[in-house]
C-alpha positions in Angstrom: -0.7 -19.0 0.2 -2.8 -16.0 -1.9 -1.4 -12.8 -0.4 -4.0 -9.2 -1.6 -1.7 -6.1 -2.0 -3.5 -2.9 -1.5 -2.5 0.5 -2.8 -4.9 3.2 -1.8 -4.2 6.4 -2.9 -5.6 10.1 -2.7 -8.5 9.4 -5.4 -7.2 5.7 -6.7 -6.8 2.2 -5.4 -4.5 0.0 -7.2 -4.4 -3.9 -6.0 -2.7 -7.4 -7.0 -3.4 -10.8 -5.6 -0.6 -13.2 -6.0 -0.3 -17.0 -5.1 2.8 -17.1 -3.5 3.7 -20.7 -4.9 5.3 -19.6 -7.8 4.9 -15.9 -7.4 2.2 -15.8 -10.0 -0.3 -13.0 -10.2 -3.9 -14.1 -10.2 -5.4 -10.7 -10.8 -5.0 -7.1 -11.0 -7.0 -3.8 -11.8 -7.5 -0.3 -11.1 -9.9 1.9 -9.2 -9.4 5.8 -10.6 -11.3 8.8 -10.4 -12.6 7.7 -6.7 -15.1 10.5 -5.0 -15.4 12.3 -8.7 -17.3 9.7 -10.8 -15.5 6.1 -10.4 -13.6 3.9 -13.5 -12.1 0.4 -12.6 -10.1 -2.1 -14.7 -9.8 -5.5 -13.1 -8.0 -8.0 -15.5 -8.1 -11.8 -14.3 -4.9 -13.4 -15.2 -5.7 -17.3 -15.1 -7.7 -19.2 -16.8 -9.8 -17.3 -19.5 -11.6 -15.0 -17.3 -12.7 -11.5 -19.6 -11.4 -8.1 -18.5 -13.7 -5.9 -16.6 -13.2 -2.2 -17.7 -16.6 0.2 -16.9 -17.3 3.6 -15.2 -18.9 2.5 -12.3 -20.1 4.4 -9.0 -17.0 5.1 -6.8 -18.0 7.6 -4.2 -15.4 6.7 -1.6 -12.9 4.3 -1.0 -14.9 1.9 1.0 -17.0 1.7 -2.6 -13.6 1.3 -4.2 -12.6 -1.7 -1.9 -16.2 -3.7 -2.3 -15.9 -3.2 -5.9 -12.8 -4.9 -5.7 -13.8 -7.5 -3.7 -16.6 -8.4 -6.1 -15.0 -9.0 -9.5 -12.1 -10.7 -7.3 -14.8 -13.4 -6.0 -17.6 -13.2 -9.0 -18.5 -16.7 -11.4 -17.5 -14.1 -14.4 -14.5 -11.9 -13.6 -13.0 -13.7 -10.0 -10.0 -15.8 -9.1 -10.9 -17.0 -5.8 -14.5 -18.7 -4.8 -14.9 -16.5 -1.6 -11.7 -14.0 0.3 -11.9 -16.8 2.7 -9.1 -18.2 0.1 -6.8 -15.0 0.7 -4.0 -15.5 3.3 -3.1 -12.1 4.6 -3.3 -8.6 3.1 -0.4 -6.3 2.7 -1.5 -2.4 2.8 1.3 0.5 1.2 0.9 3.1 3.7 2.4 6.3 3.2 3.2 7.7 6.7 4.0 6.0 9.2 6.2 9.2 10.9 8.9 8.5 13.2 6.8 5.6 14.5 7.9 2.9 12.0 10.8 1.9 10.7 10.0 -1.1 9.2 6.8 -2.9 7.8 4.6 -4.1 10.9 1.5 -6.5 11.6 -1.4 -4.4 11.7 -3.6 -3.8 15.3 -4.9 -1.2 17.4 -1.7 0.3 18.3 -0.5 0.6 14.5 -4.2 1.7 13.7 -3.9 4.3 16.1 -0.5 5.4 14.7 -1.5 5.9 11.0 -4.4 8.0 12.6 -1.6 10.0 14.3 0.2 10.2 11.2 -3.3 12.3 9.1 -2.2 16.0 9.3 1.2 14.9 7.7 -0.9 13.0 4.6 -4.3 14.4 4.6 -5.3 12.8 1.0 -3.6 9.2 1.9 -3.6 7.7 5.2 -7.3 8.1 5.8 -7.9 6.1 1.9 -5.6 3.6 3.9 -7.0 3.3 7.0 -10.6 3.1 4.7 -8.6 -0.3 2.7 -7.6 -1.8 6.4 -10.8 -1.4 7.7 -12.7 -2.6 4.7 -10.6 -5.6 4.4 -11.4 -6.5 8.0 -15.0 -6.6 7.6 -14.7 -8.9 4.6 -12.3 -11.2 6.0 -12.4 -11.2 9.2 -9.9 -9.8 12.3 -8.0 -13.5 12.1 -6.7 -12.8 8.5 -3.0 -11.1 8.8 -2.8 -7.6 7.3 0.7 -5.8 6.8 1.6 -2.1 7.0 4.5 -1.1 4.4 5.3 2.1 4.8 7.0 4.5 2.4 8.5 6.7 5.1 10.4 3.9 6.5 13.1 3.2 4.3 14.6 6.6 5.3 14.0 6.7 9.2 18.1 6.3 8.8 18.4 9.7 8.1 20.7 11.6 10.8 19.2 14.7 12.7 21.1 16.6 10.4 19.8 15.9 7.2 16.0 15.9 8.6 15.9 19.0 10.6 14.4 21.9 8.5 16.0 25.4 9.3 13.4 26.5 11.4 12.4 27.4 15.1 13.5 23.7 17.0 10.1 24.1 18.7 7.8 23.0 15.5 9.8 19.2 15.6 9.3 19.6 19.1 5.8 20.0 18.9 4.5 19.1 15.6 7.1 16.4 14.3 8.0 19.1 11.3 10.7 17.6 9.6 12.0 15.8 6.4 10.1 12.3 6.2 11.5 10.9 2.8 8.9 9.1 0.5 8.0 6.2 -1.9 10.6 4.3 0.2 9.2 1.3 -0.9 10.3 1.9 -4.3 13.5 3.2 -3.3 13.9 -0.1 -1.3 13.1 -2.6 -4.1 15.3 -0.6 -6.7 18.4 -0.7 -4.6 17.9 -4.3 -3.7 17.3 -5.4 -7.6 20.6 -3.4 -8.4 22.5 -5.5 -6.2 20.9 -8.4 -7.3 21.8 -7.1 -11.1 25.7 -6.9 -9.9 25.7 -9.6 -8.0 27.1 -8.2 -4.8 25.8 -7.8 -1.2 23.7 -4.5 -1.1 26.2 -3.3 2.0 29.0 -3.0 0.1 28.0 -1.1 -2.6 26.9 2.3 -2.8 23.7 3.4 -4.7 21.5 6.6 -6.4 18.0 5.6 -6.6 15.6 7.7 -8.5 11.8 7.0 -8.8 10.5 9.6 -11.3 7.0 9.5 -12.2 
């Protein structure tokens, strides 16, 4: 099973393909400076496939995603003969809002709900929704894609420590409140910790940083 994993940030896409027998990493790259000039970096890791590093043309994140698509599938830089090859898609979304607290199969109902989720990350869930839709066309509405949200790790939070000290009426009617981020990171840190002491991750208790 080849499993894509899509990053799509504010101005950036960052993406890995992995064949899940074995947990090897096919291929990986880079897509920076999206909408102000373009640069990717795809590096094949099988076989002895060159590197592709060039400014090319990225004016959105649709461009970003077909650029991708191409060195992944190409006779010089690709891994796979065609993304017929590649089993499911998993998409790092950054808000899913109160909606999600755990990673979900994508349709129209999540769709709708990352929509729903745009005023609260203006620069990012629209570049994700662009990566969904993009890996739809070239794959086809069969092939599983997977929503992992970083706002879900923290939808544990009690009304206490989300509530901002202001007028009730903004959750109320706008859903202003604390979300928590890069849950994903937060999640994978604590569980490796655990791993590292060798004890059940409910019995201990953890600080997590992610510093960048």
């Amino acid at each position: 099973m080849k499993i894509l994993v899509i990053n799509a940030g504010s101005s950036s896409l960052k993406y890995q393909l992995f064949d899940m027998d074995g947990e090897k990493v096919l291929a990986k790259g880079l897509c920076e400076r999206i909408g102000i000039g373009g640069h990717l970096k795809h590096k094949p890791l099988i076989g002895d496939k060159p590197v592709f590093d060039q400014d090319i043309d990225l004016p959105t994140h649709a461009e970003a995603i077909a650029a991708v698509i191409d060195k992944l599938t190409s006779k010089e830089y690709g891994v796979v003969e065609s993304m017929s090859e590649i089993n499911a898609v998993g998409h790092r979304v950054v808000h899913g809002g109160e909606t999600f607290s755990s990673s979900v199969l994508i349709d129209e109902d999540v769709m709708k709900a990352i929509q729903d989720c745009i005023p609260f990350a203006p620069l990012h869930n629209p570049a994700n929704i662009t990566g969904i839709e993009a890996c739809r066309r070239a794959m086809g509405s069969k092939v599983p894609q997977v929503a992992v949200f970083d706002t879900a790790f923290h939808q544990t939070m009690p009304g206490k420590s989300y509530m901002y000290a202001i007028p009730y009426e903004y959750y109320e009617k706008d859903k202003i409140r604390r979300y928590g981020f890069h849950g994903t990171s937060h999640r994978y840190v604590t569980a490796r910790a655990a791993e590292m002491l060798g004890k059940p991750i409910e019995e201990l208790k953890l600080i997590s940083c992610h510093m960048r």
